[in-house]
N, C-alpha and C positions, 0 to 999 in steps of 0.2 A: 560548598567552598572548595576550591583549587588546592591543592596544597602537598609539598610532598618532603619529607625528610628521609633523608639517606645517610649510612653507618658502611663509609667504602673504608678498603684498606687501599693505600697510597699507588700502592702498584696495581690496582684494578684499576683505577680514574682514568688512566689514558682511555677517558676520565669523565665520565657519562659515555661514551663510545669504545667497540670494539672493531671497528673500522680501521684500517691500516692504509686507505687510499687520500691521494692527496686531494678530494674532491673539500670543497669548501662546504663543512659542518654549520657554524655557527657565521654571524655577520661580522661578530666583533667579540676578542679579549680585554677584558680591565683589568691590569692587576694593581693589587695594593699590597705593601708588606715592607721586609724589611732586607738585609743581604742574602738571604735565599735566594729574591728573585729580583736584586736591584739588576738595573744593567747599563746605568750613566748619570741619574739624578745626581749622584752626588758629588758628579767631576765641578762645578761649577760654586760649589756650595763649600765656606768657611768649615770642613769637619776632619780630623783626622782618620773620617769612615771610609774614604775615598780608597777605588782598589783599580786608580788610571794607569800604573804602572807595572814593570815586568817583577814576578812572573805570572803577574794574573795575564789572563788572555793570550797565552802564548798558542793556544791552536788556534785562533782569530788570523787572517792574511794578515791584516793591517796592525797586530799587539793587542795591546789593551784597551779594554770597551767603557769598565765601569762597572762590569761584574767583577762579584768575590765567588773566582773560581778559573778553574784554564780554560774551558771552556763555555758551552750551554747551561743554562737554570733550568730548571725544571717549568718554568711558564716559557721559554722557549719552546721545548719538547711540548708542551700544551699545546703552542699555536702550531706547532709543524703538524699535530694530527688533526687537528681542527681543519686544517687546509688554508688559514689566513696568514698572513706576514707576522713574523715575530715582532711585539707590538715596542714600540720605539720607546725610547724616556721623554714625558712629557716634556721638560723644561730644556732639552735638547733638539727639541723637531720643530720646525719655522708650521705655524699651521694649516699652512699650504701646500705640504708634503704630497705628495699622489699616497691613498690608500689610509690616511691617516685616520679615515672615518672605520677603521678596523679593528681599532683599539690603542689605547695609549699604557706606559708603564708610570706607575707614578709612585714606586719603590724607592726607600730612601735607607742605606745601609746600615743606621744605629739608630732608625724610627723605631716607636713603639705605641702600643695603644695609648699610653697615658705620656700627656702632651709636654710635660717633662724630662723623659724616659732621652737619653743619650744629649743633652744640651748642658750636661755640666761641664764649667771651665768656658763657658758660653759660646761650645760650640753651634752651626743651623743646623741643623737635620726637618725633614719633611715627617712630622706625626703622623699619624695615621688620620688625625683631625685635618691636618694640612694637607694631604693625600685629597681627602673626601671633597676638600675646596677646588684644587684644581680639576677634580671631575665636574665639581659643578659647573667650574667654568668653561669645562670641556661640551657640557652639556646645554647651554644656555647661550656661549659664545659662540662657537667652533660648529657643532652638528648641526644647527638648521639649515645654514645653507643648502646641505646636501640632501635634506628632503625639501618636498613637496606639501607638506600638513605635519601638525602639529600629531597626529595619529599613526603616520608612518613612519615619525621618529621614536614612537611610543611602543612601536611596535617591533620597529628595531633594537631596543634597549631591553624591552621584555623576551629578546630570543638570545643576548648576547651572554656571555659566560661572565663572572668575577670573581678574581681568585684572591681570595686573602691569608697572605701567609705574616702571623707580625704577634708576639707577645714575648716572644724571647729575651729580647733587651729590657724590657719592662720587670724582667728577672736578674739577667749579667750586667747591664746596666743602669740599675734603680734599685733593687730589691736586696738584691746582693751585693750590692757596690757599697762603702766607708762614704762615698761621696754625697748619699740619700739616708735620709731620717726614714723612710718608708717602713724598714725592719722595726725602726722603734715605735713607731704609730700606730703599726698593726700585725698583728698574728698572721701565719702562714691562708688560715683562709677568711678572714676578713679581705688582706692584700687580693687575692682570688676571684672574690664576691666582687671587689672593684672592677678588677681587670674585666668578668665576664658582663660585668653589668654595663662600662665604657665600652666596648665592642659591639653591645648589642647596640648601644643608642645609635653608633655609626652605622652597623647593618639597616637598620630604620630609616637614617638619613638616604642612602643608596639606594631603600626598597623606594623611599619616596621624591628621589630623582629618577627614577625607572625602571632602576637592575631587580631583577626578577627570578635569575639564576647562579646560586652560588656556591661557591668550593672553600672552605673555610680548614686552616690545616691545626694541628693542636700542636704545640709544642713538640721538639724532639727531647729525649733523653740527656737533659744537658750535666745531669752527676755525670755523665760517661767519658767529658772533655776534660781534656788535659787540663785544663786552667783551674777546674771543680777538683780535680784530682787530687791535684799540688797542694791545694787549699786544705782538704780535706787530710792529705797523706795517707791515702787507702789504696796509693796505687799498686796490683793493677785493678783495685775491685771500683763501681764507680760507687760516688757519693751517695748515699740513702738516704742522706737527708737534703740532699739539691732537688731530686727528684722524685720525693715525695712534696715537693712543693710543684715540682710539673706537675703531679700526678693529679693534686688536688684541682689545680685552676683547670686541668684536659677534661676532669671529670665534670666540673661545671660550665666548661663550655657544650661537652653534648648535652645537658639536660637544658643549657639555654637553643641552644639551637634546635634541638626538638619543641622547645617551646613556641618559640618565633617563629620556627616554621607551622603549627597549629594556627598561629595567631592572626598571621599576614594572610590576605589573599594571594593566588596563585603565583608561587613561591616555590622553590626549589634549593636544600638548605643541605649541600652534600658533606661531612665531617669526615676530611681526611686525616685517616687515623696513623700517623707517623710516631708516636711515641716508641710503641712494641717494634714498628721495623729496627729502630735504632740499639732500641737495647736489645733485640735480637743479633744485631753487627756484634755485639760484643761478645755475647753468652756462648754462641755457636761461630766463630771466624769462619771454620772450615766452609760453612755452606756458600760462603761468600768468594774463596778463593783464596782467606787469610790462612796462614800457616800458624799463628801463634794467636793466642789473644791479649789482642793491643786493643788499649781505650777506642772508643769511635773518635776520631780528629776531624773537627768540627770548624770552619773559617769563624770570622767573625759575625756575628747576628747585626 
């Protein structure tokens, strides 16, 4: 049986590859997630997650794109070393795009695994469930034309890459929000057990529309934000107790994804380990360039 699990730290991933040339790596990027690596889903959609205005995107020619940040996400920086086109927002690209069959983004910036997670006050946001649908229809609608068999599509989606960066909001917006019963329902790792167990079923969904290669990221250090701080008033130390609740759900996603990766046939299950970079930002500034130590300042998820 095929199969392989990998325990990368964030800044080795550039990211299955240590290739710096711009030769085309892979056929195609999928990303799923959340404002890490949104970069327009959200301009068209009823949510106050929306980041179309200045000063996001102020190093962009044209302003603001739709990412939460000035400039590139890190699934950009993805595709630039891959050698493909930084992959467009799905509900943004007419599907006759030239290159579209390289990958699509289908990031939505207050999504979450659980299909609730950012829609109080009833706002839309794209779940991570609603994500998986428009790949299916990426997959079903959209791709055949551009093959020839029903095998050389099967075969392009088992070389292409899929990045899932998303459980954040399912914390600062569910878990930890007044606005969700969730706290009352359940214990720090029951809530946990849910999130990594909804995750897995969607990774399942994707192994069984065709994706075969994946980059799955764990939570950052979110005690470390100023909003957990405030909450907390432990500034400048971050939250212990925000981040012993990353800690627990980070820890049961590598044991599920080591599992799933066992499970599935050939499969590639990479857990990019961003917690420790983040609270390293804080422990250590200097190494980073920082003068003092200031909380990590984190956009919105």
């Amino acid at each position: 049986m095929g199969r392989t699990f990998m325990l990368l730290v964030v800044v080795c991933i550039f990211f299955f590859f240590t290739v710096e040339s711009q030769a085309q790596i892979v056929p195609a990027l999928y990303v799923f997630g959340d404002s890490f690596v949104v970069s327009g889903n959200d301009n068209p959609l009823d949510t106050d997650a929306k980041a179309n205005y200045a000063p996001y995107g102020i190093d962009f020619p044209n302003g603001p794109t739709g990412r939460v940040t000035n400039g590139l996400t890190i699934a950009d920086f993805f595709a630039q070393l891959l050698g493909i086109q930084v992959p467009p927002p799905f509900l943004l690209v007419n599907a006759t795009a030239e290159k579209f069959y390289e990958g699509f983004n289908y990031a939505s910036g207050s999504a979450g695994i659980r299909s609730e997670t950012g829609t109080a006050g009833q706002e839309v946001t794209l779940s991570m469930e609603k994500q998986i649908e428009l790949f299916r229809k990426t997959v079903q609608e959209y791709l055949p034309s551009h093959f020839s068999s029903a095998i050389e599509l099967k075969d392009y989606l088992s070389k292409s890459i899929f990045l899932v960066i998303i459980g954040s909001n399912d914390y600062s917006h569910n878990y930890l929000s007044t606005q969700y019963n969730s706290s009352r329902i359940y214990n720090m790792k029951q809530f946990a057990d849910l999130l990594t167990y909804g995750l897995e079923q969607q990774l399942q969904e994707l192994y069984l529309l065709g994706a075969r290669k994946f980059v799955v990221f764990e939570i950052d250090a979110m005690g470390c934000e100023p909003a957990f701080l405030q909450i907390e008033k432990s500034n400048p130390k971050c939250s212990e107790k925000v981040n012993s609740y990353i800690g627990t759900y980070n820890h049961k996603l590598g044991v599920m994804l080591e599992r799933v990766g066992k499970a599935v046939v050939n499969s590639t299950f990479v857990l990019a380990k961003r917690y420790q970079i983040m609270n390293d930002l804080v422990a250590n500034p200097t190494r980073y360039g920082e003068s003092s130590s200031l909380p990590f300042k984190n956009p919105l998820h």
